[in-house]
C-alpha positions in Angstrom: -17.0 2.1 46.6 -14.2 3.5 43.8 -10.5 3.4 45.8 -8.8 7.0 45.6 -6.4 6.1 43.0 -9.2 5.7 40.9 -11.2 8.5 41.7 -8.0 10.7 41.5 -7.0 9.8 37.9 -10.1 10.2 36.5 -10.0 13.7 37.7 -6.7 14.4 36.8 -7.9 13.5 33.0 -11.0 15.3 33.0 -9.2 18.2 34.6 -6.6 17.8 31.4 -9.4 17.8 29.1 -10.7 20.9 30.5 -7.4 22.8 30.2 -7.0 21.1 27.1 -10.5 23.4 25.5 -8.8 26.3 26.4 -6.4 25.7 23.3 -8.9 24.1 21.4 -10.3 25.3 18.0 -13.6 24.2 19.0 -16.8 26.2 16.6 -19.1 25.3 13.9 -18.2 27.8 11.5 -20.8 26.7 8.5 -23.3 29.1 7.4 -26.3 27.3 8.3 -25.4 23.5 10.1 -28.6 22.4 11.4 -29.9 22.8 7.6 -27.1 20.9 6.5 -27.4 18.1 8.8 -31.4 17.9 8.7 -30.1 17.7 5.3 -27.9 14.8 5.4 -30.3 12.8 7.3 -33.1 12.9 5.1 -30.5 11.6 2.7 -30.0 8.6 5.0 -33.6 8.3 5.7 -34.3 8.3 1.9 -31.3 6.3 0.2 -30.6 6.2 -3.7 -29.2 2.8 -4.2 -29.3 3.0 -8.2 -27.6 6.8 -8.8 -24.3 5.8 -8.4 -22.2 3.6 -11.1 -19.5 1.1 -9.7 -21.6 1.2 -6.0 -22.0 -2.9 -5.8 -18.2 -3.3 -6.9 -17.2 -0.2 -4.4 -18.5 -2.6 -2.0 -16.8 -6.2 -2.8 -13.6 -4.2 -3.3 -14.2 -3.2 0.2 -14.8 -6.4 1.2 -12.0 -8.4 -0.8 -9.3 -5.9 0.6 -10.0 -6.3 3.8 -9.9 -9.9 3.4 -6.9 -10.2 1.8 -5.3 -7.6 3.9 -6.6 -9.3 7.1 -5.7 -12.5 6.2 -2.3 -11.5 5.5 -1.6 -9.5 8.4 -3.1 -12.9 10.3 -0.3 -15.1 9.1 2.4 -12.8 9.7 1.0 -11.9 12.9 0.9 -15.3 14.0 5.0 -16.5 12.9 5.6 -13.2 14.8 3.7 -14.2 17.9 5.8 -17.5 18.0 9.2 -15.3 18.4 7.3 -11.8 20.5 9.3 -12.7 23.5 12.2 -11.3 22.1 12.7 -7.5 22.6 13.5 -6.7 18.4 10.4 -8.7 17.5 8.2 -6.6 20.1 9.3 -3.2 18.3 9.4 -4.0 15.5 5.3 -5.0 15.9 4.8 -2.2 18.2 6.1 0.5 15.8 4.1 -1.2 12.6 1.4 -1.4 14.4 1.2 2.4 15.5 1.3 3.9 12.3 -2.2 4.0 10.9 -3.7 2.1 8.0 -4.0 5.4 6.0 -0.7 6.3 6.4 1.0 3.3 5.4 -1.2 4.1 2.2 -0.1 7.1 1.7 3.5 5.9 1.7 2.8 3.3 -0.8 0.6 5.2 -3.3 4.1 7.4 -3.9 5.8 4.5 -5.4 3.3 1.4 -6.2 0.6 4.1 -7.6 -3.0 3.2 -7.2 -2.2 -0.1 -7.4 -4.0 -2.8 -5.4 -0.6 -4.0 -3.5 -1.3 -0.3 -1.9 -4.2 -1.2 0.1 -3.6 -4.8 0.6 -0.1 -4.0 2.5 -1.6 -0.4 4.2 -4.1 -3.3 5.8 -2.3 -6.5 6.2 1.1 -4.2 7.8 -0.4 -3.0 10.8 -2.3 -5.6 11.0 0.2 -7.9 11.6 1.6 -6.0 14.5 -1.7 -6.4 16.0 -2.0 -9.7 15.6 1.5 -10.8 16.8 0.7 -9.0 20.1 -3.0 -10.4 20.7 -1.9 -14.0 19.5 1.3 -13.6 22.1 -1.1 -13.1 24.4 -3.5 -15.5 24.1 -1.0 -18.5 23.6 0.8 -17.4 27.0 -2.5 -18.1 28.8 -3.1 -21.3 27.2 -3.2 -24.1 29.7 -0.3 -26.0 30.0 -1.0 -28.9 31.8 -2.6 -30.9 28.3 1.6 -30.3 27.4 2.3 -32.6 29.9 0.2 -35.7 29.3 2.4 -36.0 26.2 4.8 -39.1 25.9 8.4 -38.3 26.3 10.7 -37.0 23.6 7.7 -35.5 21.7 8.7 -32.8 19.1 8.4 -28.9 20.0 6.2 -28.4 17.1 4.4 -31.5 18.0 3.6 -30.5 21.2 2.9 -26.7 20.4 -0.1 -28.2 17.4 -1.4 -30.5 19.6 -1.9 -28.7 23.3 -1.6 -25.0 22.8 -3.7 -24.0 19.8 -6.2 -26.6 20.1 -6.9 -24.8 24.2 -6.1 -21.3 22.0 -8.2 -21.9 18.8 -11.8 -20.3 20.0 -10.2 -17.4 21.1 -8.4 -17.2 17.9 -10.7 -17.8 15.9 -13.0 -15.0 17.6 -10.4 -12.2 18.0 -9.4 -12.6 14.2 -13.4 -12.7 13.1 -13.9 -9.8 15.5 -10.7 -8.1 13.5 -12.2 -8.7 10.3 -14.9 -6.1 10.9 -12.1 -3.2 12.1 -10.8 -4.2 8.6 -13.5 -3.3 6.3 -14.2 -0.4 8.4 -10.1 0.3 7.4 -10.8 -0.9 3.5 -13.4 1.5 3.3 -11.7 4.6 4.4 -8.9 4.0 2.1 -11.2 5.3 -0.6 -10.0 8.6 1.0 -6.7 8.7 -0.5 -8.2 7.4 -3.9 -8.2 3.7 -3.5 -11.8 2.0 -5.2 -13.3 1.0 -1.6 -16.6 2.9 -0.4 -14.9 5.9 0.7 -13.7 6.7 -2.3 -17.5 7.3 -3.9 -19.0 8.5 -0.3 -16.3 11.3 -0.5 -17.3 12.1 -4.1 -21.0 12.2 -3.2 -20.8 14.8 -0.1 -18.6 16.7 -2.3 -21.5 17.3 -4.7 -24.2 17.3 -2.1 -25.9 13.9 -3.3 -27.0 13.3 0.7 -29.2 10.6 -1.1 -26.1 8.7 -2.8 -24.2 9.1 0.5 -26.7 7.6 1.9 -27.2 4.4 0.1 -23.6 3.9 0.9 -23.7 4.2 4.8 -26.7 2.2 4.7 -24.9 -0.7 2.6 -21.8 -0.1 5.1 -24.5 -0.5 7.9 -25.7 -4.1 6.7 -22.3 -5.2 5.8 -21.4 -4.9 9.3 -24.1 -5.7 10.9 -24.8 -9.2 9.2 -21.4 -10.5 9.3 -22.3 -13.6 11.5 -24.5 -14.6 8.7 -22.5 -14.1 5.2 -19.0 -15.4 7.3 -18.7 -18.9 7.8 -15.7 -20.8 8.4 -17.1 -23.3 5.7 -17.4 -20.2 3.0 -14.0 -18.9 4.1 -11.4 -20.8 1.8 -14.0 -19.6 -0.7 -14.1 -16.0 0.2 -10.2 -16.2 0.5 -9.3 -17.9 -2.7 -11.9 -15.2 -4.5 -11.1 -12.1 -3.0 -7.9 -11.4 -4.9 -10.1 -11.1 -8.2 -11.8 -8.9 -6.9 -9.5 -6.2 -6.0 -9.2 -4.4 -9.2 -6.4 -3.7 -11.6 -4.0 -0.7 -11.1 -1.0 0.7 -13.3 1.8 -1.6 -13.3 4.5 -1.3 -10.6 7.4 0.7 -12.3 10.1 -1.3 -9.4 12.4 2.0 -10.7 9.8 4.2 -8.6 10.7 2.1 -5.6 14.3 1.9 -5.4 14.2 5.6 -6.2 12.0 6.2 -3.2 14.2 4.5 -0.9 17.6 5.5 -2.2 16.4 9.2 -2.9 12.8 10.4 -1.6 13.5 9.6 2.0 16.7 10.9 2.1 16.8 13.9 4.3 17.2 17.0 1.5 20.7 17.9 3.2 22.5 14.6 3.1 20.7 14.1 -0.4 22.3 17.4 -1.9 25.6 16.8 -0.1 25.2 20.1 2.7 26.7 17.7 5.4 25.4 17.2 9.5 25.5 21.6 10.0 22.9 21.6 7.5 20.8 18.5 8.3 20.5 19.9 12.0 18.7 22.9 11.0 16.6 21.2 8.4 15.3 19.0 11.3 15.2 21.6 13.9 13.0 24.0 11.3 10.8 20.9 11.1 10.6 20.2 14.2 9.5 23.8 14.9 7.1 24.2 11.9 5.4 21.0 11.7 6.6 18.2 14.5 6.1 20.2 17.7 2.2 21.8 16.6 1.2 18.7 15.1 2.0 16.7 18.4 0.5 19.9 20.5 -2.8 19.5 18.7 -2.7 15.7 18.4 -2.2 16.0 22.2 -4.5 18.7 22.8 -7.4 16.5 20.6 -6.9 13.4 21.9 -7.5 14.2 25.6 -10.7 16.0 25.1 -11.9 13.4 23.0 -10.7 10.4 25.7 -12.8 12.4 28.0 -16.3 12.9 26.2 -15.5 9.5 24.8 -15.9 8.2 29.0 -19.1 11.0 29.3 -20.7 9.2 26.2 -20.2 5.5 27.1 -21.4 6.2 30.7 -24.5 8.2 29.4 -25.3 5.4 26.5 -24.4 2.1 28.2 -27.6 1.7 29.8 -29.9 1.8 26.2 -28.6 -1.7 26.0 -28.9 -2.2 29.5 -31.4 -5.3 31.3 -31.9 -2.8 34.1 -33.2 -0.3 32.9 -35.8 0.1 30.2 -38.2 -2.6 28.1 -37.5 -4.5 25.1 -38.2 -1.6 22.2 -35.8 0.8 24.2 -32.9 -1.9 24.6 -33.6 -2.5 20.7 -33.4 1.2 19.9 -30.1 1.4 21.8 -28.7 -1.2 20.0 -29.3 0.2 16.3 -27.9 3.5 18.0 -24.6 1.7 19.6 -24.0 -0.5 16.2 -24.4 2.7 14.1 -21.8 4.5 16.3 -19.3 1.8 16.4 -19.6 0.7 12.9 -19.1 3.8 11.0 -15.2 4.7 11.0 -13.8 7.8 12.6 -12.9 9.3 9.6 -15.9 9.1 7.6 -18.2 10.7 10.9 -15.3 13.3 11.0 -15.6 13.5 7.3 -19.2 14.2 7.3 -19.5 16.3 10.2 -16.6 18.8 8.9 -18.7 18.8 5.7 -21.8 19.7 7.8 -20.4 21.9 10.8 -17.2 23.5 9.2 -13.3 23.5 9.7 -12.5 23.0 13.2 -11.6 20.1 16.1 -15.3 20.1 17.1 -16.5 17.6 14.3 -13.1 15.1 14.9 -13.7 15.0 19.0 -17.8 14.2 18.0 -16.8 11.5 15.6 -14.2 10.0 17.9 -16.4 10.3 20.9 -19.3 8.9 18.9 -17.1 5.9 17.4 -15.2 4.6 20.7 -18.3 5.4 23.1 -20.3 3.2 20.9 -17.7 0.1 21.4 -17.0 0.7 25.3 -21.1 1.7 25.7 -21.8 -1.5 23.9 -19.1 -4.1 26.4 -20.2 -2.3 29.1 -24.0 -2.6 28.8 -23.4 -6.2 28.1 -21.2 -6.6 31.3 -24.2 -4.9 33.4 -26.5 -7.7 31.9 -24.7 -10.2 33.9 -24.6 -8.1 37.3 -27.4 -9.4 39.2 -28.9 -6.6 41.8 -30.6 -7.7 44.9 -34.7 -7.5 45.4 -34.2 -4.1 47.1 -32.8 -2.4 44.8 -33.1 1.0 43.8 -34.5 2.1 40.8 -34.2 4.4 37.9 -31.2 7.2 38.6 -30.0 5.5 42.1 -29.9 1.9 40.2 -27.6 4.0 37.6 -25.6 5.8 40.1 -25.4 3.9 43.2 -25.9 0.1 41.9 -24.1 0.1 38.5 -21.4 2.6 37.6 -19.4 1.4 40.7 -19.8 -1.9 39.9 -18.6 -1.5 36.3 -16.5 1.3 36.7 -13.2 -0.4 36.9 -13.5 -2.4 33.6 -15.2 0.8 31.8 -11.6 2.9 33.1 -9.9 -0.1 31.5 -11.6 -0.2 28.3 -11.0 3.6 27.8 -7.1 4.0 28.6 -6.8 0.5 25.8 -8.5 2.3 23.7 -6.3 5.9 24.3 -3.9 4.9 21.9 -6.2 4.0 19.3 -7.8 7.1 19.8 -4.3 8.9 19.6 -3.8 6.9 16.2 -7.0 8.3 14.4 -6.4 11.9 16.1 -2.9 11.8 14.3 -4.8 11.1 10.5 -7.8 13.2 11.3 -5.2 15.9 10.2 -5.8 14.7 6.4 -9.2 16.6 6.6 -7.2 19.9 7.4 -7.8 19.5 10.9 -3.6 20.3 12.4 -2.9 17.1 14.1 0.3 15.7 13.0 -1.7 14.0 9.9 -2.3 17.5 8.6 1.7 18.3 8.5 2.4 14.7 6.5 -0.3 15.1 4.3 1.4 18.5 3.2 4.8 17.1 3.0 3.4 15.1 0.9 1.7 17.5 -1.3 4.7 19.3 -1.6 6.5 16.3 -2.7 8.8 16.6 0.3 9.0 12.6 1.3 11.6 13.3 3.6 10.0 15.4 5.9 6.8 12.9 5.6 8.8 10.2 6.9 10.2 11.6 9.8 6.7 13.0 10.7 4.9 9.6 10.4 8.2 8.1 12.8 7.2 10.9 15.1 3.5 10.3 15.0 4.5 6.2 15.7 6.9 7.3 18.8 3.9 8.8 20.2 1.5 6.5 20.3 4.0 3.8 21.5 4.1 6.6 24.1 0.7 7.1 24.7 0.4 2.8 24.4 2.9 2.6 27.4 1.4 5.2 29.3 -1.4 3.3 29.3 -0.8 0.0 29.7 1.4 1.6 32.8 -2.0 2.9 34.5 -3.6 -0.2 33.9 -1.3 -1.9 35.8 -0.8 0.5 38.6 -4.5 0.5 38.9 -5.2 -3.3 38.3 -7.3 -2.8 35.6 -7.7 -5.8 33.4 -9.8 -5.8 29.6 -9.4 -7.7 26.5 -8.6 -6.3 23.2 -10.7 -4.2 21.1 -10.2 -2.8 17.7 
C-alpha cells in the first residue's frame, strides 16, 4: 500500500498540472498535421544517407565535441568534487550546472564567434558542475574501512589513491560513460545555434522539407547511441581522446578585444554603462522584470508542471513494454526500440520537429519532453520490475499492473521523476529559443536585439530557478524517503 504522504503529493502535482492547462497555449495550429507527420515518417522509414554534403563529418564533430567537452567537464568536475564540502564550491557547481548547455553557447558565440572553444566550453562548463556533485557523492559512500588497514603516517593523497577510488572506480567509470551519451545528445543540438554538429544540418533539412535527409540523420543519431558499448572501449579511449580535437573544425580566430569588451561593456547594465546612476538602473530592471523575467518564469513554470505530469502518465503507461511480466519476447523487443528512440533523441530536436509538424504552441515542447524523460524513467523502471519476483498466485494482465507492480515500484518511479524536475525545468527554460515564451524565448531576443545586458540577467534568473526547482526537489525526496541515482 502507498503511505498518504505519497498519495497526497502526487495529487497535489497532478492537480497543479491541471490548473496549470487552463493558462496553457496548448493547439496544433498547422494546416494539415497528420499530413505533415505521415510525412516525416516516411522520411524516417525511407532515409537518404547520400543527399546531404558534410553529413559523415556533421557526425564525428558531434562526436569529438562531446568528447572533448565531456572529458573536460570530467576533470574539473573531479578537483571540484575533492573541495564540494565547502559551501562556495557547492554554488558555484550548482549555478554552472543549471544554466543549459545551449545557453552557455549562446553567451560564448557573442564573443569567441563560431569558433570551436564555443561548444567545447558550452559542454565541458556545466558539465563540470555535474560531475563535481555526482563524484562528491559517490566518494562519500566509498567504504572506509580499506583506509584503515594502511600503516601509520601514510600520506593523505596516498591514502585517498589507494582506498577510495579504487572502492569508487566502477561507479566512476559507469556514471562518466553513462554521461558521455547525454553529451552527444548536447553536441548535437548545438547545431541549433549554428555550431557544425548534426543539428545544425537536421535544422536545415526540415527547413526545406527534405523529411528524407532528416531522416538519415536521426537514424545515424539512433545508431550512434545505441551502439556505444561497442565503438567505446576503455582501450580505444586515449585514442579517441587524443584525436578528437582534430576533429572539431576550424573557426575564425578569437579577436581577445571582443572578450574584454563583452565583459567590461556588453554586460554592463545600459544605465550604469551610459552613466544614468541607481534611479535609472531600478526602472531598467523593474521594466525587465515586468516585460520579460516575470512571463518567461510564468510560462516556464506553467510548462514544466504539465510536462512533469504527462512525463509520470507516460512512464507508467510504457514501463511495462520492457517489462518480464507482461508480454513475450517480440513485444519486450518492440518496447525497447520504442523506449531507446524516446530517450535518445534530445528534447529540443522532438520539440523541433513537432513545432515544425503541429505549429507554434506549448503542445509540441510538453510531447517532446514527456516523450524524452518518460522514455529514461519507463526504461529504469521496467528494468526494476524485472527483478521483482511475484508469487505463483498472482494476478494477471491489468490486476498484475495495478495491484502487483505500480505499488511496488511506485516509490522509486516518484523519485526518479522529482530528480529529473529540474532537468525538465532546464530544457523548458531553452525550449523558448523555438519561439515557444519560456524564459529561453526572452534571452534569445535580448540577444537578437543585441541587448547582452538584459540576456545576462535573464539566464541568472533562469539559473536561480532551477536551483529552486533542484531544492524543492531534493526537499520532497527527503521528506518522503525517496532514494534514486542520477540520471542525465
Amino acid at each position: 500500500m502507498l503511505s498518504y504522504p505519497v498519495v497526497r503529493t502526487s495529487l497535489l502535482f497532478v492537480a497543479i498540472a491541471i490548473g496549470g492547462l487552463f493558462f496553457a497555449d496548448i493547439a496544433i495550429t498547422a494546416s494539415n498535421p497528420w499530413r505533415d507527420l505521415g510525412n516525416f515518417f516516411l522520411g524516417v522509414m525511407t532515409p537518404d544517407f547520400f543527399s546531404t554534403e558534410g553529413l559523415l563529418t556533421a557526425l564525428l564533430r558531434t562526436v569529438a565535441f562531446a568528447f572533448v567537452g565531456v572529458a573536460l567537464g570530467s576533470v574539473f568536475g573531479f578537483l571540484l568534487s575533492l573541495v564540494y564540502d565547502r559551501l562556495p564550491v557547492r554554488i558555484f557547481s550548482a549555478f554552472i550546472r543549471a544554466i543549459h548547455e545551449l545557453f552557455w553557447a549562446l553567451i560564448f558565440l557573442q564573443f569567441f564567434g563560431f569558433h570551436p572553444l564555443t561548444g567545447v566550453l558550452a559542454i565541458a562548463i556545466p558539465y563540470a558542475g555535474i560531475f563535481a556533485k555526482v563524484y562528491s557523492e559517490i566518494l562519500d559512500e566509498a567504504d572506509p574501512s580499506p583506509a584503515r588497514t594502511l600503516p601509520p603516517g601514510t600520506g593523505a593523497l596516498a591514502r585517498f589513491l589507494y582506498t577510495r577510488i579504487p572502492d569508487c572506480w566502477d561507479q566512476i567509470r559507469t556514471y562518466t560513460a553513462y554521461r558521455l551519451e547525454c553529451g552527444l545528445r548536447s553536441s548535437a543540438i548545438l547545431g541549433f545555434v549554428g555550431l557544425p554538429t548534426l543539428g545544425f544540418y537536421l535544422e536545415s533539412s526540415f527547413s526545406q522539407g527534405s523529411y528524407s535527409e532528416a531522416g538519415a540523420m536521426l537514424v545515424l543519431f539512433y545508431v550512434l547511441i545505441a551502439t556505444i558499448p561497442l565503438w567505446v572501449r576503455p582501450r580505444l579511449l586515449p585514442v579517441y581522446l587524443a584525436g578528437a580535437p582534430f576533429f572539431l573544425g576550424e573557426g575564425l580566430p578569437i579577436v581577445w578585444g571582443n572578450v574584454a569588451r563583452f565583459f567590461t561593456e556588453d554586460i554592463v547594465p545600459a544605465p550604469i554603462r551610459s552613466g544614468e546612476g541607481i534611479e535609472a538602473l531600478g526602472s531598467w530592471f523593474g521594466e525587465l522584470m515586468l516585460q520579460a523575467a516575470l512571463p518567461g518564469i510564468w510560462n516556464t513554470l506553467i510548462l514544466t508542471q504539465i510536462a512533469l505530469v504527462a512525463t509520470g502518465i507516460l512512464t507508467l503507461l510504457v514501463f511495462p513494454l520492457i517489462s518480464n511480466h507482461f508480454g513475450g519476447p517480440v513485444r519486450r523487443t518492440a518496447g525497447h526500440v520504442f523506449l531507446v528512440i524516446a530517450r535518445s533523441t534530445p528534447e529540443y530536436i522532438l520539440a523541433y520537429i513537432l513545432l515544425q509538424l503541429w505549429g507554434p504552441s506549448m503542445l509540441p515542447a510538453v510531447v517532446a519532453l514527456a516523450l524524452h524523460n518518460g522514455g529514461i524513467i519507463g526504461h529504469l523502471i521496467g528494468r526494476q520490475t524485472n527483478g521483482i519476483r511475484l508469487r505463483p498466485d498472482a494476478p494477471v494482465g491489468f490486476r498484475r499492473y495495478s495491484w502487483e507492480l505500480v505499488p511496488r515500484i511506485y516509490r522509486s518511479f516518484l523519485a526518479f521523476l522529482f530528480y529529473r524536475w529540474e532537468i525538465i525545468m532546464r530544457e523548458t527554460a531553452i525550449l523558448g529559443i523555438l519561439g515557444i515564451y519560456t524564459l529561453g524565448f526572452y534571452v534569445d531576443s535580448a540577444i537578437q536585439n543585441i541587448q547582452f545586458d538584459k540576456a545576462i540577467v535573464l539566464i541568472v534568473i533562469t539559473a536561480l530557478l532551477n536551483i529552486g526547482i533542484d531544492t524543492l526537489g531534493r526537499f520532497i525526496r527527503r521528506r518522503l524517503a525517496l532514494q534514486t541515482m542520477p540520471t542525465c
